[in-house]
N, C-alpha and C positions, 0 to 999 in steps of 0.2 A: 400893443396887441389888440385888434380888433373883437368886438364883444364877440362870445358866442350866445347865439339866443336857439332857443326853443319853442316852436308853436305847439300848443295842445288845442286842442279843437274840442269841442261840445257833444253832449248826449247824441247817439245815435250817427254820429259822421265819423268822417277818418280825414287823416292825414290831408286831403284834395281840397280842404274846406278850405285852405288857406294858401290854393293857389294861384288867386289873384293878389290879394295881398301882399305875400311874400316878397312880391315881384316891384312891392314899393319901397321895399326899406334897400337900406345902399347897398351896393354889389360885393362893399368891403367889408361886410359883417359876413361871420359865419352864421346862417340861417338854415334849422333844418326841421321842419313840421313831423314830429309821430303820430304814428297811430295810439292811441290808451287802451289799454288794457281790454282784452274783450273786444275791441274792434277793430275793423281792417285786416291786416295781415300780423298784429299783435297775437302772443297765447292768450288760448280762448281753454284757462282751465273750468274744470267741471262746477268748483265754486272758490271763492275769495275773491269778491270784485266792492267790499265797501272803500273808502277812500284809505287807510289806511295799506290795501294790498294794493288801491292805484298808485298811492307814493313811493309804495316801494320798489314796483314796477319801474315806474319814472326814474325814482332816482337810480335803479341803476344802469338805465340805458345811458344817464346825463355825464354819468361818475367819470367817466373817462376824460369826457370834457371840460370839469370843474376848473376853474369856478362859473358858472352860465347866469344866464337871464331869461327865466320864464314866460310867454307869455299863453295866456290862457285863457281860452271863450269859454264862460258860462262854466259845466261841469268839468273845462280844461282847469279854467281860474281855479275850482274848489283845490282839484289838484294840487296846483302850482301852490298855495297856502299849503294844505298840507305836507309837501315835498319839503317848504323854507323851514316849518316847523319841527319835523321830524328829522331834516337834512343839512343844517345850518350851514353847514362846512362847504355844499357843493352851489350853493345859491349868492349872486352879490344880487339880486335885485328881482321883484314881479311885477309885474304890468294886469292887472286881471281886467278884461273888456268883458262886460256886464255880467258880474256877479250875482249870482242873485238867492236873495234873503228872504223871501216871500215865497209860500211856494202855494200851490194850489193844493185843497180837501181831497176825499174821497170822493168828490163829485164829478168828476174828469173835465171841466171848465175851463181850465186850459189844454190847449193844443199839445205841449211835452206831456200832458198826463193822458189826453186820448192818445198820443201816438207810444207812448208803454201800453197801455191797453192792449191796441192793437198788434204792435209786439207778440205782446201772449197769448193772444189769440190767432192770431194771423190770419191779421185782416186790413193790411197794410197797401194794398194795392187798391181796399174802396175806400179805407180813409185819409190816405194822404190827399188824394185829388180834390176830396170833400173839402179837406183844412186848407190850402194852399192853390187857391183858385186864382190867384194871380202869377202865378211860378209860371215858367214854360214847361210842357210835358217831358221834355229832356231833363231838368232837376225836379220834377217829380218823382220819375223812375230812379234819377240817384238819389231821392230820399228814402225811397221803397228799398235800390241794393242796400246803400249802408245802412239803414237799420236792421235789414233784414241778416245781414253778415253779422251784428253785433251780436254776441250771444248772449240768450232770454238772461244768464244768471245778471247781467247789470245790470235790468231793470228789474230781476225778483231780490239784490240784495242793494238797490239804489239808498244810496246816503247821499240825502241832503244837507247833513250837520258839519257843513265845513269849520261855523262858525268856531265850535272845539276848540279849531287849530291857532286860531288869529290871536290870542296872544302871545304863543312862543315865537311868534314871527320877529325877527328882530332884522330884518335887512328892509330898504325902502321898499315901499308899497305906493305904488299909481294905480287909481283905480280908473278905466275910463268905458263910459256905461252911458247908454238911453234914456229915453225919458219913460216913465212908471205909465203914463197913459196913453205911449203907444205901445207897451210890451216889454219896455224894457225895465235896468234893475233900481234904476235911479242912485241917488245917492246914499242908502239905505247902508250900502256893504261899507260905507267911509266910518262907521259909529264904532266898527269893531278894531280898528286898527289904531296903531297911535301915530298921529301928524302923518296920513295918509296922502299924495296926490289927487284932488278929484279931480276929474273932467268931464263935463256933459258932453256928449257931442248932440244939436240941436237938430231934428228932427228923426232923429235916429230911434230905432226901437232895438229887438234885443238883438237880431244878428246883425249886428253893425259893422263889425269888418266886411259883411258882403256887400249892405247897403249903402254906406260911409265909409266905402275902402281908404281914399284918403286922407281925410279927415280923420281916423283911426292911426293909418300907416303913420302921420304926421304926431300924432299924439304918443306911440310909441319911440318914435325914433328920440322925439323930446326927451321921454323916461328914462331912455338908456344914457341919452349924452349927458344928463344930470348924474350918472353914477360914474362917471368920469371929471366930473367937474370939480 
């Protein structure tokens, strides 16, 4: 039977983030990108969006499909740990593309902490252009819609604390992630897991499936045939 996988996509995007991607891994896998919780065309309730109500969102969109294979960008990854650890049963494997363990102060220094900012204030249409001055004005404005669809409660009850979950995780774990001094997670998120996958991929920073489509697409496909193997 051919895998079934799942894409989860990152803070503030939906579902479309992974539609170049997608389009690398084989034709004979079942492949189908959601939206998370709170974004896109997902229920956008009034409150319960820390990871715990995203896993259980996930899992039950996956349940029908079980057993699946995760994969997950960034606040998709935190997910996708959470889902294995609270869902053992519907997960054989996760792929997380750049996890990340580090997070920025209260100082807004990095760019996901001014663009929640902005969020909540709404002020998304002078800071994205601000932050993203190599983008085309076309993924400008779709950074501006889906965050703008995402609703405020993800970024006023944001969990960064995936780490929690990593050690109930007990199905294989590939992590593959950027490098720390272009943006991305580095190997940081491999210390939490036991006999993890790493993978750098070289020059890549944190959105790597768009920049290192792939060299990403290629390092997933690896993940999955080793859970066959």
């Amino acid at each position: 039977m051919p895998p079934r996988v799942f894409l989860l996509h990152g803070l503030g995007a939906d579902r479309r983030a992974f539609q170049r991607f997608e389009r690398l891994l084989p034709d004979t896998w079942q492949v189908e990108s959601i939206d998370l919780l709170g974004h896109g065309d997902a229920p956008k309730p009034a409150a319960g969006y820390d990871l715990d109500h995203h896993a259980a969102y996930v899992a039950g969109v996956v349940e029908a499909a079980a057993p699946v294979v995760l994969v997950g960008h960034s606040y998709g990854a935190a997910t996708s740990v959470a889902v294995a650890a609270t869902r053992p049963e519907l997960v054989t494997g996760i792929v997380l593309l750049d996890p990340i363990v580090h997070f920025a102060g209260g100082d807004g220094a990095s760019a996901t902490a001014q663009m929640m900012r902005a969020r909540r204030e709404g002020t998304l249409a002078q800071v994205v252009p601000a932050l993203f001055t190599s983008s085309s004005p076309a993924l400008q404005q779709w950074t501006i819609d889906t965050w703008q669809r995402m609703h405020v409660g993800v970024v006023d009850e944001m969990d960064n604390a995936w780490t929690r979950f990593a050690d109930r995780v007990t199905c294989p774990v590939t992590i593959v992630h950027g490098e720390l001094e272009l943006g991305g997670g580095g190997d940081l998120a491999s210390d939490w897991f036991d006999d993890p996958v790493d993978v750098n991929i070289a020059g890549a920073g944190h959105y790597l499936h768009a920049t290192h489509a792939r060299e990403v697409a290629d390092a997933v496909i690896a993940a999955i045939e080793r859970l066959d193997a």
